[in-house]
C-alpha positions as CSV (number, residue, x, y, z in Angstrom):
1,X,0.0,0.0,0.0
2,X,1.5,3.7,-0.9
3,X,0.1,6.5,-0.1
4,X,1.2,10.1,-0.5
5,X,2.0,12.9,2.5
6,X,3.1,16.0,0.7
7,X,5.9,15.4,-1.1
8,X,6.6,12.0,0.7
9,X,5.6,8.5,-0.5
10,X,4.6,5.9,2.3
11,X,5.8,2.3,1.2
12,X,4.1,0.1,3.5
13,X,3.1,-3.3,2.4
14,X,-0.2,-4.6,2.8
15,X,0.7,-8.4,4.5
16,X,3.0,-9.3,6.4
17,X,5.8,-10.6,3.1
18,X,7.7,-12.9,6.1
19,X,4.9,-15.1,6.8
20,X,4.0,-18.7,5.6
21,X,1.2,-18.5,3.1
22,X,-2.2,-19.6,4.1
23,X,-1.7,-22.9,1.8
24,X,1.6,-23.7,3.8
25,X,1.0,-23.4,6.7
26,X,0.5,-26.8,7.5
27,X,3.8,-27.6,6.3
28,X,5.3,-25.3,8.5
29,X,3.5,-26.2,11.7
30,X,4.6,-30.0,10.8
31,X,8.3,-28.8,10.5
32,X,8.3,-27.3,13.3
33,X,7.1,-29.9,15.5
34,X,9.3,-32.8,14.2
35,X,12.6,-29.9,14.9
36,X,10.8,-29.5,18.5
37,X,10.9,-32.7,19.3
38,X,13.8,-33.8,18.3
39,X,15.3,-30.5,19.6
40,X,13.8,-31.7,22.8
41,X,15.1,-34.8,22.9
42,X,18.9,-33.7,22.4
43,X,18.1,-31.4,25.2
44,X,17.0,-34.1,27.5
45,X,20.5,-35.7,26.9
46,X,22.1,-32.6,27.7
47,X,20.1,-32.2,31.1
48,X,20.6,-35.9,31.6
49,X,24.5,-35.9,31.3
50,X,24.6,-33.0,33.1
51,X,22.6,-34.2,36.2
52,X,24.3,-37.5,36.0
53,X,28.1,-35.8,36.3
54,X,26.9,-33.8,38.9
55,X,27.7,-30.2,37.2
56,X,26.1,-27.4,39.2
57,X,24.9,-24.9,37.1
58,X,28.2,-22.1,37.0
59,X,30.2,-25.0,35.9
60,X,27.6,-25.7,33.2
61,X,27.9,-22.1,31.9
62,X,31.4,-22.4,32.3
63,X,31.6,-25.7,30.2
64,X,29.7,-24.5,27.6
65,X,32.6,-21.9,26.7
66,X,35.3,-23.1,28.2
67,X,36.8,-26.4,26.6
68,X,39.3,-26.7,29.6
69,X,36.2,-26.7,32.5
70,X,35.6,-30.0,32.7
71,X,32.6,-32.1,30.9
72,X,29.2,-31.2,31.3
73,X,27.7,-34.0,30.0
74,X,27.9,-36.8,27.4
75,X,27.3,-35.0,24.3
76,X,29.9,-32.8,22.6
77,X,29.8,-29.0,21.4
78,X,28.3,-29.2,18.3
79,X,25.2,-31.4,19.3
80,X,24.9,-28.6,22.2
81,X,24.5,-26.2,19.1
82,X,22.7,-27.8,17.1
83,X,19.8,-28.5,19.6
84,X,19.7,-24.9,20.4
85,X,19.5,-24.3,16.8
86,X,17.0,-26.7,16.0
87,X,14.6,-25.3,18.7
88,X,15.3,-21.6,17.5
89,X,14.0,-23.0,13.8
90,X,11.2,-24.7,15.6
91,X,9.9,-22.2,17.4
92,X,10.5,-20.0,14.2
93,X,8.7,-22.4,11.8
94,X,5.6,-23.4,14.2
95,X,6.0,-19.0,14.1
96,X,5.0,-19.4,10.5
97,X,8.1,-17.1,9.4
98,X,9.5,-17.6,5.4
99,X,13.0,-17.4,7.4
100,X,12.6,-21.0,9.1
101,X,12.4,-22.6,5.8
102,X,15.8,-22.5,4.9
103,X,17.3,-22.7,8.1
104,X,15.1,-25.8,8.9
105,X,15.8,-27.3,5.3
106,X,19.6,-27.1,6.3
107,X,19.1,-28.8,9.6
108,X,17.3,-31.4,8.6
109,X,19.7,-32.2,5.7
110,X,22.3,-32.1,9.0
111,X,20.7,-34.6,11.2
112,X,19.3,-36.9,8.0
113,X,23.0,-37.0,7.6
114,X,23.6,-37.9,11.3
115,X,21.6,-40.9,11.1
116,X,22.5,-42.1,8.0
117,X,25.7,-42.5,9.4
118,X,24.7,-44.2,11.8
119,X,22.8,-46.7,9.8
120,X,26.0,-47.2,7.8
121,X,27.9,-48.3,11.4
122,X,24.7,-50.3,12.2
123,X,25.6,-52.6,9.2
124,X,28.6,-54.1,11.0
125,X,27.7,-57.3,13.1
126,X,30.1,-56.0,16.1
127,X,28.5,-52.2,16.3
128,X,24.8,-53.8,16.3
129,X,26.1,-55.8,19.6
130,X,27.6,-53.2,21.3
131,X,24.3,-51.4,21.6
132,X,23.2,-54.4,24.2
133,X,25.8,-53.8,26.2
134,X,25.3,-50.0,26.9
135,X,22.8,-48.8,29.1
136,X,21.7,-46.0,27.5
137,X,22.6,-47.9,23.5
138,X,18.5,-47.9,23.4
139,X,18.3,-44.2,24.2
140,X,21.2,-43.5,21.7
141,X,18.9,-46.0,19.0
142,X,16.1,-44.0,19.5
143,X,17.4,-40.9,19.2
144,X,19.1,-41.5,15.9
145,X,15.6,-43.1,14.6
146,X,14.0,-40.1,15.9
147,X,16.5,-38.1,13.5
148,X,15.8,-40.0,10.7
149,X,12.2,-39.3,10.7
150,X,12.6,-35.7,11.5
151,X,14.7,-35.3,8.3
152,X,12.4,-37.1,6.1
153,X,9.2,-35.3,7.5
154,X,11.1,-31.9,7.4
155,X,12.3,-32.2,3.9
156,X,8.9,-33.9,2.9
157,X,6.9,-30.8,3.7
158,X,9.0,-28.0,3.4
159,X,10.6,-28.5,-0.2
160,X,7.2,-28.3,-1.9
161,X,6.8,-24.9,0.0
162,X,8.2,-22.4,-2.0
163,X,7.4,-19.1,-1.0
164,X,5.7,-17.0,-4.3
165,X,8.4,-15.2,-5.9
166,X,7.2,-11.5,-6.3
167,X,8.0,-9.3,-9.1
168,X,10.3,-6.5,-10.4
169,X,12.6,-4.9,-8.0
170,X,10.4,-5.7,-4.7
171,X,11.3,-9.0,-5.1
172,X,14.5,-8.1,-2.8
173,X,17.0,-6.5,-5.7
174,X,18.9,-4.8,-2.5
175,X,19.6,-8.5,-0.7
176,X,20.2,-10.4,-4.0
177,X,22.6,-7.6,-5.2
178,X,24.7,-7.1,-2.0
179,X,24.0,-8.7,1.4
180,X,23.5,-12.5,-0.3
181,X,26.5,-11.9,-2.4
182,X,28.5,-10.7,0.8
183,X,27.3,-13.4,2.8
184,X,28.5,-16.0,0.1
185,X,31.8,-14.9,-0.2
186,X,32.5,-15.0,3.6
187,X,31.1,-18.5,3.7
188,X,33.0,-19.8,0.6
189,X,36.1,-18.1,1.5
190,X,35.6,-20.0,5.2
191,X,34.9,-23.0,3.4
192,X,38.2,-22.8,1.2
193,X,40.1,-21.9,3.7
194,X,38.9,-25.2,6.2
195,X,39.3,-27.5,3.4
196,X,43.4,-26.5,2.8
197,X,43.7,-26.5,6.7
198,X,42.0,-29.9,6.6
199,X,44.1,-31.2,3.6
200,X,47.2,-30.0,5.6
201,X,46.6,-31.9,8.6
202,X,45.6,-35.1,6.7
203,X,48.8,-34.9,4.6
204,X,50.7,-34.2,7.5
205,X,50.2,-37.7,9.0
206,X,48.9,-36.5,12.0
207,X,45.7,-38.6,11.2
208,X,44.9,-41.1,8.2
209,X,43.3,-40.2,5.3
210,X,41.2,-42.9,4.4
211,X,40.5,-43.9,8.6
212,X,39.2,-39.7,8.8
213,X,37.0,-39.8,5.7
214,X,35.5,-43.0,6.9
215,X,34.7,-42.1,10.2
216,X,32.6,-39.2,8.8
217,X,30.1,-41.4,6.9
218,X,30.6,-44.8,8.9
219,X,29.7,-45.3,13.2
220,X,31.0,-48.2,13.7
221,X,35.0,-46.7,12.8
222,X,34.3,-44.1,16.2
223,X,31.9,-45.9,18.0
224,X,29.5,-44.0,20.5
225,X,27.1,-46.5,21.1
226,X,26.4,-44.6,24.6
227,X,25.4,-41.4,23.4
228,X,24.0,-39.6,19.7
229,X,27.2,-38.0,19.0
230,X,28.2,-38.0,15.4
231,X,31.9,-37.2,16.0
232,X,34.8,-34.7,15.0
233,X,35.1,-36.0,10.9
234,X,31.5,-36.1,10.7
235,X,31.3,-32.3,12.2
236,X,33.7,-30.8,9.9
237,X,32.8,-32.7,6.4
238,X,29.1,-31.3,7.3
239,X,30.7,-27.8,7.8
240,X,32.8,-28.1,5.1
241,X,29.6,-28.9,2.5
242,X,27.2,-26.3,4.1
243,X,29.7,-23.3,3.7
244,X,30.5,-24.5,0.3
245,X,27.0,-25.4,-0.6
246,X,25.1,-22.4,1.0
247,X,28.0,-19.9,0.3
248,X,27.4,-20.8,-3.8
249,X,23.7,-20.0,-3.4
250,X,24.3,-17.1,-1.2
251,X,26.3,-16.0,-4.1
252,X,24.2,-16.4,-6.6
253,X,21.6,-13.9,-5.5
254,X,19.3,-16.4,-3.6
255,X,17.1,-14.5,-1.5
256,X,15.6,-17.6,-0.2
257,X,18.9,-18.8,1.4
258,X,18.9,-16.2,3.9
259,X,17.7,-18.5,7.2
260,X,20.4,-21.1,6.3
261,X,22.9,-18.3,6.7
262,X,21.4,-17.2,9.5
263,X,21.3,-20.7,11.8
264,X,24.5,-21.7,10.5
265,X,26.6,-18.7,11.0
266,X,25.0,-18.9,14.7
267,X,26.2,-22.0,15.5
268,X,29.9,-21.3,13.9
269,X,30.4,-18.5,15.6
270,X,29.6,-20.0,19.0
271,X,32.5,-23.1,18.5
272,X,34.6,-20.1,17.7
273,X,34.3,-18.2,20.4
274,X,34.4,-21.2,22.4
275,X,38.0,-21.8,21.0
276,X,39.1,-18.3,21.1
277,X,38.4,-18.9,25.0
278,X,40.6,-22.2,25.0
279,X,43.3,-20.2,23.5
280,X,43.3,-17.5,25.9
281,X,43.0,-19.8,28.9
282,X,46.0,-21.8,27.6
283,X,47.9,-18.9,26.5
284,X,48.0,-20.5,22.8
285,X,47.8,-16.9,21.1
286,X,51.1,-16.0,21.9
287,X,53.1,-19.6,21.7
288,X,50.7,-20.1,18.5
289,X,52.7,-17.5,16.4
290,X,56.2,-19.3,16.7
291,X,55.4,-21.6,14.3
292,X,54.1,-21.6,10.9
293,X,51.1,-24.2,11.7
294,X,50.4,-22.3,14.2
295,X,50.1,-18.5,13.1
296,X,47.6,-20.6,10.4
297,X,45.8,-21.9,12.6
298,X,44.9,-18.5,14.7
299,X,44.7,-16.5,11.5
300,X,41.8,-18.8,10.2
301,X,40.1,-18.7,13.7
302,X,40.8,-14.6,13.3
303,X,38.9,-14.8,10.3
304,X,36.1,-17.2,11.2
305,X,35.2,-14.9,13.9
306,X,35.1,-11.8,11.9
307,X,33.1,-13.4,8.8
308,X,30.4,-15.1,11.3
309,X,29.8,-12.3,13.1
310,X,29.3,-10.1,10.0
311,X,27.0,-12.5,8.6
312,X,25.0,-13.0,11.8
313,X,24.9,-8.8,11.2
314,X,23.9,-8.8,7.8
315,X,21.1,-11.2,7.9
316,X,19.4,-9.8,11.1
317,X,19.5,-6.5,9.9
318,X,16.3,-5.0,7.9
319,X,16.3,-6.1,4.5
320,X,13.8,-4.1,2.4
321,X,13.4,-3.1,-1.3
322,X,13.5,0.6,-2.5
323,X,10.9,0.5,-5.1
324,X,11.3,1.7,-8.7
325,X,12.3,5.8,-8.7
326,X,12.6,5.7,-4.8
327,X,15.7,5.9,-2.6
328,X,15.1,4.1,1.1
329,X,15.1,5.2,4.3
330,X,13.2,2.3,6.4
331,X,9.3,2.9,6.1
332,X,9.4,6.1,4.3
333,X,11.1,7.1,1.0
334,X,11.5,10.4,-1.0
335,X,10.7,10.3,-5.0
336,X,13.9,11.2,-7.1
């Protein structure tokens, strides 16, 4: 709607343009239950853990950014993340927000992937045992079965709801010129720059090759029969392939792409700050520039912080669309 105030022009648009439309929004409530639940269930492993190791509450906060604080629980960093992030998406999709569609496509590729893998360890003879040993191996089952489904359900209902694509330059010319294109460099840079520091430390002998790669897709090569952790490989493949991945559509103008961004920028830039704060507990910053691997090592940390945090501030900000002979400034605009 545009109405006219003197020689001012009042752009303000008659729906709401980030809500669900009426025809999707059962697809969005469904999402966002399946990421509930299974956000819930995570979080009941956290609480669990915690309870079970005895960590009062400060050393829980401390444990949660400090890597030298002790455990606080059975699951590692980046399941802490993700459940957080799956419950922001939830809460975002059952919300009925355009946002949540991306972000909660992206997660449930992340956790179809998680359980996948652990279907692939579930094939060996030895790894189907162990889960009869373990207390909690029937928990650890259920939780990866519970994955599964969210995935499929996710993916199932939220693919086939594309947001209507509007026309001429409303249709977000000022994101898909400059803030997606900035966004995808920063991720693909981050991704390029992961990949050599991986391909460094494989070639390096520190760790096998073939023994990493295979521990990313199969369970039974790291076995954690006891809780749904999907281990270290596994973590940075899957960051590897969503920076390259979402940075390429970022890049290419993709409007859509913007909660993917969002949720996964989130969750990198918390394990980052979490090892800048191993660093300067350890004192690594300054014995970390005597050595080659070293001054690496913090220059990419360095930079993951910066590009996270300036993709966490570009896609929060306000991204509107000047209309056609109109320069912006928020709700009103002046003609040229």
């Amino acid at each position: 709607m545009a109405m006219r105030d003197g020689g001012l022009l009042d752009v303000r648009p008659g729906a709401d343009s980030g809500r669900a439309a009426p025809e999707h929004s059962g697809a969005y409530l469904a999402a966002g239950l399946a990421l509930a639940l299974y956000a819930g269930a995570l979080l009941a492993w956290v609480v669990t853990g915690a309870v079970d190791a005895r960590v009062s509450p400060l050393d829980f906060a401390e444990g949660l950014f400090n890597p030298l604080a002790g455990p606080v629980g059975v699951l590692e960093p980046q399941e802490w993340a993700l459940a957080v992030a799956l419950a922001a998406v939830a809460g975002a999709a059952l919300a009925q927000r355009t946002v949540a569609r991306p972000a909660a496509v992206l997660l449930a590729c992340l956790v179809l992937a998680r359980s996948l893998r652990e279907g692939v360890g579930l094939l060996h003879p030895g790894y189907r045992s162990a889960y009869r040993f373990e207390t909690m191996g029937g928990w650890t089952l259920a939780t990866h079965v519970l994955g599964l489904l969210t995935g499929i359900v996710v993916l199932c209902v939220l693919l086939p709801a594309r947001p209507e694509a509007r026309q001429g330059r409303d249709a977000g010319s000022w994101w898909q010129g400059r803030v997606s294109r900035i966004c995808g460099v920063l991720f693909l840079l981050a991704g390029l720059f992961e990949t050599a520091w991986m391909v460094r430390l494989l070639t390096a002998g520190a760790e096998g090759t073939g023994s990493y790669l295979a521990g990313a897709v199969d369970a039974a090569v790291s076995p954690s029969v006891d809780a749904p952790v999907a281990g270290v490989a596994f973590s940075a493949l899957a960051s590897l392939a969503t920076w390259l991945i979402v940075g390429r559509l970022a890049l290419s103008g993709r409007r859509d792409v913007r909660g993917a961004l969002l949720v996964f920028a989130a969750v990198q830039l918390y394990l980052v700050v979490r090892t800048v704060v191993g660093y300067t507990v350890t004192g690594a910053f300054g014995a970390g520039t005597r050595t080659v691997e070293g001054t690496l090592d913090l220059a990419c940390t360095a930079y993951l912080l910066a590009a996270m945090t300036s993709v966490l501030v570009l896609t929060t900000g306000r991204a509107f669309s000047p209309r056609r002979g109109s320069t912006h400034s928020w709700a009103r605009t002046r003609p040229e």
